[in-house]
N, C-alpha and C positions, 0 to 999 in steps of 0.2 A: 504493500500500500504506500509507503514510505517511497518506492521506487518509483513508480507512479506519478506522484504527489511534484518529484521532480523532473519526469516528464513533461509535465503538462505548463512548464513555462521555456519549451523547446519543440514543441510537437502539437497538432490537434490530437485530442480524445476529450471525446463526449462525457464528462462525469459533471457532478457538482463538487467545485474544488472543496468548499466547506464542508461537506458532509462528509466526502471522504477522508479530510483533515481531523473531524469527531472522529471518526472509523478508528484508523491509523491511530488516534492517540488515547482510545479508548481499550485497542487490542493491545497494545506494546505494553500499558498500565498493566490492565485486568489480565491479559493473559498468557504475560510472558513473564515480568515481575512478580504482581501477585499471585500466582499458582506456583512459579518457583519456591517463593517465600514462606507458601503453605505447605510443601512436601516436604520443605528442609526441617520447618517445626515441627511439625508432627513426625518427621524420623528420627529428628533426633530426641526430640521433649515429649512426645506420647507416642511411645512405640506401642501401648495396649488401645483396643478398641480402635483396629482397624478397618471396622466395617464400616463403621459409623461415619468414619472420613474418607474410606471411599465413595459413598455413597454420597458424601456432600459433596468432594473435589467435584463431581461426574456432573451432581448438578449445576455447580457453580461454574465449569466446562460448557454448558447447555447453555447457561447463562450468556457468556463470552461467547460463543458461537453466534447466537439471536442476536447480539450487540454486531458482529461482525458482515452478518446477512442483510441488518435492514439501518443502519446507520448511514452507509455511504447512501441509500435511495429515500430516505427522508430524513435524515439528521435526525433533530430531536423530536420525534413524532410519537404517537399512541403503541408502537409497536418496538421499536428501541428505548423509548423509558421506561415501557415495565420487562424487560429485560434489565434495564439497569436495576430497577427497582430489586427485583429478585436476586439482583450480584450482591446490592447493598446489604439484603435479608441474610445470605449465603452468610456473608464476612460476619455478619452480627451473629449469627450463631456460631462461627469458627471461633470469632473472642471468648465466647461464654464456655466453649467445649474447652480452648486450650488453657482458659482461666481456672478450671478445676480439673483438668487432666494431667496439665504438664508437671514432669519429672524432673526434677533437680536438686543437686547438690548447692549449686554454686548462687550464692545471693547475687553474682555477676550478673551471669545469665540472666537470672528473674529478675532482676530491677530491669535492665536494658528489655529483655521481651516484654514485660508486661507495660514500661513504658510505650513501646513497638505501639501494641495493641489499643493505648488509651488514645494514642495521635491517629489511630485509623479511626476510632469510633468520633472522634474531634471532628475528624476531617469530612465524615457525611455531615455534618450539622451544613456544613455550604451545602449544600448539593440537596436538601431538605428546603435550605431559603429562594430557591432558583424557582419553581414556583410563585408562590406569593412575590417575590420581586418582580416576575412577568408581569402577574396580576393588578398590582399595584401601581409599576412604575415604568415597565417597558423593559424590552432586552439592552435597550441603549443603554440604564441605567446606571450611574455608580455600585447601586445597592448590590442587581446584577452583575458588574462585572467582579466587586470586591467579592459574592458568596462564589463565584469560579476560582478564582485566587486562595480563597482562605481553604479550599477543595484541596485543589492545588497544592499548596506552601506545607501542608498539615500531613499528604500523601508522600511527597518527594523529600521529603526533611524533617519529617516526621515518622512515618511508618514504615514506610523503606526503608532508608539510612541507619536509623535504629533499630531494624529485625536485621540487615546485613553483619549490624558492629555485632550484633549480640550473638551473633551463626559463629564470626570469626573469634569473640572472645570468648563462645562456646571449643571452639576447633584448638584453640590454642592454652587455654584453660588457664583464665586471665583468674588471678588470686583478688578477692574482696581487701582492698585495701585505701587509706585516706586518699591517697591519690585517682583511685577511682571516683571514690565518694565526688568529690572535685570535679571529677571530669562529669559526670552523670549530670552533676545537678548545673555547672557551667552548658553543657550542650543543650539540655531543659531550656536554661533560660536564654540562649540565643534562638533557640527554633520559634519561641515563643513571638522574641522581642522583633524579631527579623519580619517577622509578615507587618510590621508596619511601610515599610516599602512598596509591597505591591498597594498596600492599603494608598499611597500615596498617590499613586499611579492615578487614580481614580476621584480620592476626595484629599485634595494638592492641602498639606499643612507643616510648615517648620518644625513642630515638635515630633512629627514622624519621623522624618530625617534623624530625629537626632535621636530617638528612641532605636529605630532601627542602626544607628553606629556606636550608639552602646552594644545592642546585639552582636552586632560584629566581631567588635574586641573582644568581647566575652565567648564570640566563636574560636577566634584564633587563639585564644589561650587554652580556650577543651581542646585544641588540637598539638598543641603542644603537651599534652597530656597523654592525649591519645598515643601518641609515639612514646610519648615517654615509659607508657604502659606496656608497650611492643617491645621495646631493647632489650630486653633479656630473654624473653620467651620466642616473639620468631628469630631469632636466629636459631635457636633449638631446633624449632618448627621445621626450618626451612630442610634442615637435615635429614627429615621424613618426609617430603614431597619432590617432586620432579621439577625441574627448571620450567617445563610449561606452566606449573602451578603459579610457580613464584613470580613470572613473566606477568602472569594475571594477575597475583594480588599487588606486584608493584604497583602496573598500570593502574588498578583501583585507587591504590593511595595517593599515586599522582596526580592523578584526576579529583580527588578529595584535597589534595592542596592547591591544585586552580581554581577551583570551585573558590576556596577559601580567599583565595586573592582577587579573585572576580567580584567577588560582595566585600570585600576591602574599597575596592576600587569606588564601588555604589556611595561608599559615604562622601564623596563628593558631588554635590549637586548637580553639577552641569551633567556629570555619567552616570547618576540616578535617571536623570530625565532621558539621556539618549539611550541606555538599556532597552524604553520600552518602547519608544518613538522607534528604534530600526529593527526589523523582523530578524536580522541575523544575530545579533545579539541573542535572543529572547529565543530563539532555536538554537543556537548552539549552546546555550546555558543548559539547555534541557537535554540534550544529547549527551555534552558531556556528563551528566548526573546518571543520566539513564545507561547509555551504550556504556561510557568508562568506569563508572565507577560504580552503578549498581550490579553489570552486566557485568563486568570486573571479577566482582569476588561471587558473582553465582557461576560462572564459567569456572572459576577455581573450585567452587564448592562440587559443583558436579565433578570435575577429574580426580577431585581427593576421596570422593567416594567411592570412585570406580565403577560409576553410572555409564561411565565411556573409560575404557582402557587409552593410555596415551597410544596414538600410532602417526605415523606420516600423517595421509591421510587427516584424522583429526587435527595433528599441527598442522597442517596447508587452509584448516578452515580457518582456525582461528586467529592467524596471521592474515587469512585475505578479511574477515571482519574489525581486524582492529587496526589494520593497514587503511583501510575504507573510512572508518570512523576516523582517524585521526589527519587523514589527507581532506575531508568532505569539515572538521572543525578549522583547520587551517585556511582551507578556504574559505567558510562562511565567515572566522574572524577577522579574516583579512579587506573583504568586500565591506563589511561592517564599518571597519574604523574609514573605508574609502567613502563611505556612505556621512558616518559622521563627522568628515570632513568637508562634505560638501561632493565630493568626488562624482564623478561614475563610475559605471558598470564596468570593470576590467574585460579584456576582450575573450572571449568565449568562455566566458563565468559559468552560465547556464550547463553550459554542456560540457566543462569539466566538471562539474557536480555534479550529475548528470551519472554522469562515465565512473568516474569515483565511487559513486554510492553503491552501483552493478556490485560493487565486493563486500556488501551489506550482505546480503540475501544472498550475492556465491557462497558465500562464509558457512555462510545456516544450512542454507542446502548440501555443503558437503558434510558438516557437521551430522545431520543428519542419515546422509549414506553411512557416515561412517559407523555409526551406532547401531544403525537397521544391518550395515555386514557384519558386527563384531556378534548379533546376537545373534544371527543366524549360524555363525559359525561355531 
């Protein structure tokens, strides 16, 4: 869909670009993040009563599928929101099952999961106000745009990001300690303080600015934590996984430090305001989060499992996906800053993006051969 999407500012084809834009970013969410996020918890933190989450994955599956069928041919219509409706139902029951299921020693783990789980149930309350903001005030509206955002801000830096730390501090068996405490309650309160930004975006006021870059610093300092917390134990780590692993959870943390310096950068007015004003900004912030750095450490998580055996093969997908991803940010960031310079179009932009992206979906596609040969044999 993604491949597509950049098609169609190089070529005719007949879709609605918006709808297929909900599509795209509704299936990469629901059904490539969150299903991953939901098989890694429940393998590892409720190995009992697995019928009961087969039976939900399957429908929440059914779910994401209905999202995928009728989103690009009405957007948000009678027949893609209560498919949504039903993913949101899935996940509310997933909280409540893995809130009295899950198995653990490690107070690590449970603080970071069960915090995971509070930012997902947070994160419908936008997505409950989108409604009644139609009703009342129009799709144009601030109210509208901010319950997308706080959807948003709550899912990708909330529920994500904190079920990924809690998979890897689960994997590496990160010890309860003040320096954690620290970090936990630091990351809390920047995830928190940071949506006053996009809030800004929509209803313009000085004291968000400056709430959202207290956020900030308080982000860069749980990240200075966060490593701090890693020095001793991956390197351990690292001595029991494959260099494809470690390739991956680099990239992840690399990606979690541009990330970091991109919302640095936000606390400056002028590049608060160009962030949202230029579409490549506000797409590759989202990629990066997604592709590098959630997509990151579940690509690791899946090879440490040995869900996929390392082989060629596998290494050639995952190099042509993070080859793709990393040429197709460079680009958008580059056209970006040409943009917020006043610039133009650099000459065949389009269609190096275009071309670039093809090692998105080569990547997966061979990923997938390779998993369907390794189990067949």
């Amino acid at each position: 869909m993604g491949l597509v999407l950049r098609y169609v500012a190089i070529g005719n084809i007949n879709i609605n670009y918006r709808f297929l834009t909900h599509a795209h970013s509704h299936i990469a969410m629901l059904g490539w993040v969150y299903l991953m996020l939901f098989t890694f918890i429940v393998h590892y933190f409720a190995p009992e009563n697995k019928r009961i989450y087969n039976r939900l994955f399957w429908l929440t599956q059914f779910a994401v599928i209905g999202m995928m069928l009728s989103f690009p041919f009405q957007g948000y219509g009678v027949i893609s929101i209560t498919f949504s409706t039903l993913h949101i139902l899935c996940s509310y029951y997933f909280v409540y099952l893995i809130w009295i299921h899950h198995q653990t020693k490690s107070k690590v783990t449970t603080l970071l999961l069960k915090t995971s789980l509070v930012f997902m149930l947070l994160s419908t309350l936008g997505v409950w106000c989108l409604g009644p903001a139609v009703g009342l005030m129009g799709k144009a509206s601030a109210f509208y745009q901010i319950a997308i955002q706080f959807f948003l801000h709550f899912q990708f830096n909330g529920w994500f990001l904190f079920a990924v730390i809690a998979l890897f501090f689960h994997l590496l068996d990160i010890k309860d300690s003040k320096s954690f405490r620290i970090f936990i309650k630091l990351l809390i309160a920047s995830t928190l303080l940071t949506l006053a930004l996009p809030i800004h975006w929509f209803q313009s006021h000085d004291i968000l600015l400056k709430i959202n870059t207290f956020g900030v610093i308080l982000q860069l300092i749980a990240l200075f934590y966060f490593f701090k917390l890693l020095s001793i134990q991956f390197t351990e780590f690292k001595k029991t996984i494959s260099k494809l692993i470690t390739y991956c959870l680099w990239l992840a943390m690399f990606c979690l430090i541009i990330k970091s310096m991109v919302q640095l950068a936000s606390i400056l007015p002028a590049f608060a305001e160009g962030l949202y004003r230029h579409r490549n900004f506000v797409i590759g912030f989202i990629h990066l989060l997604m592709l590098g750095v959630l997509s990151g450490f579940l690509f690791s998580f899946i090879l440490r499992e040995h869900l996929s055996n390392p082989s060629k093969l596998l290494a050639y997908g995952l190099y042509s996906f993070f080859i793709g991803f990393t040429i197709t940010e460079i680009l958008l960031l580059f056209q970006g800053i040409r943009f917020y310079f006043g610039m133009h179009l650099f000459p065949n932009y389009y269609e190096l993006l275009f071309v670039f992206s093809i090692l998105l979906p080569l990547g997966i596609s061979i990923l997938i051969i390779s998993i369907i040969k390794q189990k067949k044999g």
